[in-house]
C-alpha positions as CSV (number, residue, x, y, z in Angstrom):
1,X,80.9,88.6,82.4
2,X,78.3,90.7,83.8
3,X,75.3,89.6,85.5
4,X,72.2,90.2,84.0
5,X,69.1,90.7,85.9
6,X,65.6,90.2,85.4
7,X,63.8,94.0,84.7
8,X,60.2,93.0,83.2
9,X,58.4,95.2,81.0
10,X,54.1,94.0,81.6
11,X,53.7,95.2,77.7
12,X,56.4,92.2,76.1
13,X,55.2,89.6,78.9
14,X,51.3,90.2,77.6
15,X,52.8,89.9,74.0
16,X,54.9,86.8,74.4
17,X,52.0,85.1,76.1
18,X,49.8,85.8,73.2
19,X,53.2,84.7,70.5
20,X,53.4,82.0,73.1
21,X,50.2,80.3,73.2
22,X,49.6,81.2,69.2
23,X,53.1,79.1,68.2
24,X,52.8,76.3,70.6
25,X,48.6,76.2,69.4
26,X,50.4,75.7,65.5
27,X,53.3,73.5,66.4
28,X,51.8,70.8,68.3
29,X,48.6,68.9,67.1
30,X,47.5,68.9,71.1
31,X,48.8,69.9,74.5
32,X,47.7,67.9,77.5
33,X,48.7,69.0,81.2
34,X,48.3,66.5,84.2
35,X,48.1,69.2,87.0
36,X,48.8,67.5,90.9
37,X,49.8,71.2,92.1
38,X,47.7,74.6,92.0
39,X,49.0,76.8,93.7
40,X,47.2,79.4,96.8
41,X,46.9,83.2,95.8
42,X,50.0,83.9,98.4
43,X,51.9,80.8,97.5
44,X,55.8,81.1,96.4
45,X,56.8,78.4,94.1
46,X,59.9,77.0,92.7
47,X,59.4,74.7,89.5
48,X,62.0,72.4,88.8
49,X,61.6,71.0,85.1
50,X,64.2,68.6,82.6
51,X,65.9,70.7,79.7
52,X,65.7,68.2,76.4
53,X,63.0,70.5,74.5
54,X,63.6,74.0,72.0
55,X,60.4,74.9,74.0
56,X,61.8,75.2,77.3
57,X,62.4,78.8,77.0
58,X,58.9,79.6,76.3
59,X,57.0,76.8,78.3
60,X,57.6,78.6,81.9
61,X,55.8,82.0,80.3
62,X,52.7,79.9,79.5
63,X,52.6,78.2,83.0
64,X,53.1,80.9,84.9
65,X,50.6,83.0,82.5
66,X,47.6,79.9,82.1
67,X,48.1,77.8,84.6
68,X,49.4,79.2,87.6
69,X,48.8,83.1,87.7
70,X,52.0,83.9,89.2
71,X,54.9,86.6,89.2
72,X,57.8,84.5,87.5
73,X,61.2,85.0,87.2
74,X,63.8,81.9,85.3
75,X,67.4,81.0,84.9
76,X,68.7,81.8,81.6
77,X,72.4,80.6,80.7
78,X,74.5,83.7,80.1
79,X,75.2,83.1,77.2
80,X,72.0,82.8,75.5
81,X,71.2,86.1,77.6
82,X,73.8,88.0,76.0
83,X,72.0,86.8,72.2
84,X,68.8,87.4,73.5
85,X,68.6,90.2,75.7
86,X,64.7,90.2,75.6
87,X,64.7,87.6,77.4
88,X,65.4,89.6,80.5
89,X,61.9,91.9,80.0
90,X,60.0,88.9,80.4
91,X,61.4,87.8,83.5
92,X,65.2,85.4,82.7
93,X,68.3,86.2,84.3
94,X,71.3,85.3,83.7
95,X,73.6,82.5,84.9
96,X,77.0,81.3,84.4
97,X,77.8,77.9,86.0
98,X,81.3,78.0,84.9
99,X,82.0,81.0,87.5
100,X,81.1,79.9,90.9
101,X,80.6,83.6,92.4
102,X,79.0,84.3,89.3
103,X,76.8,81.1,89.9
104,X,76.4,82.2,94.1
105,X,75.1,85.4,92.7
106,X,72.5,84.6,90.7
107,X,71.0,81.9,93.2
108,X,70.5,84.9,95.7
109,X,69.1,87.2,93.0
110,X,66.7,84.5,92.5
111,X,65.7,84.1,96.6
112,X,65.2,87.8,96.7
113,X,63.1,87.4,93.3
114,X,60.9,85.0,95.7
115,X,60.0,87.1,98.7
116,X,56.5,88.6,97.2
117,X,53.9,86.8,97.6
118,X,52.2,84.7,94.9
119,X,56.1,84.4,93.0
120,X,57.8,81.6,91.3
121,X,60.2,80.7,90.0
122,X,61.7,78.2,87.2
123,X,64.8,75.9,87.2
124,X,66.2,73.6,84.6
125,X,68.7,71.4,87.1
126,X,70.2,70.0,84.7
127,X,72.1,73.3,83.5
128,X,71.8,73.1,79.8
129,X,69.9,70.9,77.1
130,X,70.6,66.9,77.4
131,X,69.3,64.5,75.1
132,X,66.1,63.0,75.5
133,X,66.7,59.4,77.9
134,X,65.2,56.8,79.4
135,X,67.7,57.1,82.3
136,X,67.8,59.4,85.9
137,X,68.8,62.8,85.1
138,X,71.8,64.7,86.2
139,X,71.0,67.7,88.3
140,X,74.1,70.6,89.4
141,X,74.0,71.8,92.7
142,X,72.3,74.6,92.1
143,X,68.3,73.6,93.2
144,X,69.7,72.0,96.5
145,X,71.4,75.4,97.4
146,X,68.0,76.6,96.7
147,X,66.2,74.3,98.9
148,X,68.6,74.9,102.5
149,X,68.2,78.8,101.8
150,X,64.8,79.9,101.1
151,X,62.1,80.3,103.1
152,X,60.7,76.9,104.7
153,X,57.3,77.7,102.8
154,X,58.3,77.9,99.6
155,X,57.2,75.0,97.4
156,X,59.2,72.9,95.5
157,X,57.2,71.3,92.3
158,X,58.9,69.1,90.0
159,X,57.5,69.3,86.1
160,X,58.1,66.7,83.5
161,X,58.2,68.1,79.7
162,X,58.0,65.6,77.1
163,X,56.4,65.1,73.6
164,X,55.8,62.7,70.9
165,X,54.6,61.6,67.5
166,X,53.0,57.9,67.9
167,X,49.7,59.5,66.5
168,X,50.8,62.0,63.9
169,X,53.3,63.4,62.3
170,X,52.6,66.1,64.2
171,X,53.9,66.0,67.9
172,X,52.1,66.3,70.9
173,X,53.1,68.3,73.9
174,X,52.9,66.3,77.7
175,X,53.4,68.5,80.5
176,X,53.4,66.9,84.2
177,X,52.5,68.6,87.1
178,X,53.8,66.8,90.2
179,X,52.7,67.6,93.7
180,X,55.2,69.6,96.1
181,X,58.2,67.9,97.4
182,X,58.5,67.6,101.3
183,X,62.4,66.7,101.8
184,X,64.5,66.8,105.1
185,X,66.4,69.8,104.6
186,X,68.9,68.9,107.0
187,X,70.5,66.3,103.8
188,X,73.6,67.4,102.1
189,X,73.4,68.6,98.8
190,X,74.4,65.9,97.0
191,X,71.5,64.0,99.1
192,X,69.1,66.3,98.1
193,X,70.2,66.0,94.3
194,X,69.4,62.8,94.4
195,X,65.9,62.8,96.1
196,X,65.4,65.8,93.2
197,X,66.7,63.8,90.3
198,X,65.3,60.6,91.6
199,X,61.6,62.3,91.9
200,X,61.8,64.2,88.7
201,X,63.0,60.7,86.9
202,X,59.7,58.9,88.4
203,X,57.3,61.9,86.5
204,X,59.1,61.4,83.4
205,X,58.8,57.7,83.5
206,X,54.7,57.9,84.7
207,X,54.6,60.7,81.2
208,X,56.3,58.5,78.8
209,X,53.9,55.1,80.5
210,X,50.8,56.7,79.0
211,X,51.8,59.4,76.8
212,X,49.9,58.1,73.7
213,X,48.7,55.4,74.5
214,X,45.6,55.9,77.7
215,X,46.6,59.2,78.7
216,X,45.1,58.6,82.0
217,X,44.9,61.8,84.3
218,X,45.9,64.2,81.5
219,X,43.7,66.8,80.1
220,X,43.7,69.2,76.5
221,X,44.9,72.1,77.1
């Protein structure tokens, strides 16, 4: 199958970000963020974030468009592409992890997608939704690759998505910040997997802790 790139149009990103912030605003009864990473004005960021949510699709488009004022660009699983070709004007590209040339070439289209300043750029690891668990997630290869080939300034920023209904029957929406990662880049890629999964694990754990019941350090959105 063909790769598709990202080609953004400015007039469907403004609209999804107003469709965006309107469905999540009826949805959820609250949103809280917990923010431990804002990024400079030249900064080039990679976001790293677990896939158990409908939302994950949309959530990237309101960081990068309320929270972090960046250029973004995402990973979108070929096959969803091909359904939902929009998706590609506000910024996805495609990827198909059961090709691993196809895969190669989509992780360079997404280092070139981070050489202007103030860019980002979002990952789901885990390569397609997993149910919602308790345990360490399960990362590919993929963010790792990333991580020995871009540029030594790039951040990498783990983000924890998770939601609940303890207090209504309405969920709430949790989203983590963590701070940027600083890992010896000269690991192997399955060592570096593991140093993502295992810090990614720890936000999710810290969320789900106080989630509901103090929610200490996180703000309404």
């Amino acid at each position: 199958m063909n790769f598709i790139p990202a080609k953004e149009s400015r007039f469907l990103i403004w609209f999804f970000d107003l469709y965006t912030r309107w469905l999540l605003r009826r949805r959820f009864k609250n949103i809280f963020i917990k923010q431990d990473y804002e990024p400079d004005t030249d900064a080039k960021t990679v976001y790293y974030m677990n896939h158990n949510l409908w939302w994950d699709g949309l959530l990237p488009l309101f960081l990068s468009r309320n929270v972090f004022h960046q250029t973004a660009r995402a990973f979108m699983e070929d096959k969803q592409m091909r359904k939902h070709r929009f998706f590609s004007k506000i910024g996805a590209f495609s990827i198909n992890l059961s090709d691993p040339r196809s895969t190669l070439r989509s992780l360079r289209f997404a280092i070139d997608s981070l050489k202007k300043l103030n860019s980002s750029l979002y990952i789901f690891p885990e390569g397609e939704i997993t149910p919602v668990s308790a345990s360490k997630p399960e990362f590919k290869k993929g963010l790792s690759w990333l991580y020995q080939n871009a540029d030594k300034e790039i951040d990498f920023v783990p983000i924890a998505f998770y939601f609940h209904t303890f207090r209504d029957s309405k969920p709430e929406l949790y989203i983590n910040i963590g701070a940027a990662m600083t890992i010896d880049r000269s690991l192997s890629k399955s060592e570096l997997t593991t140093e993502f999964e295992k810090n990614l694990h720890e936000l999710l754990t810290e969320t789900r802790k106080v989630a509901g019941f103090t929610d200490e350090r996180f703000e309404k959105s």
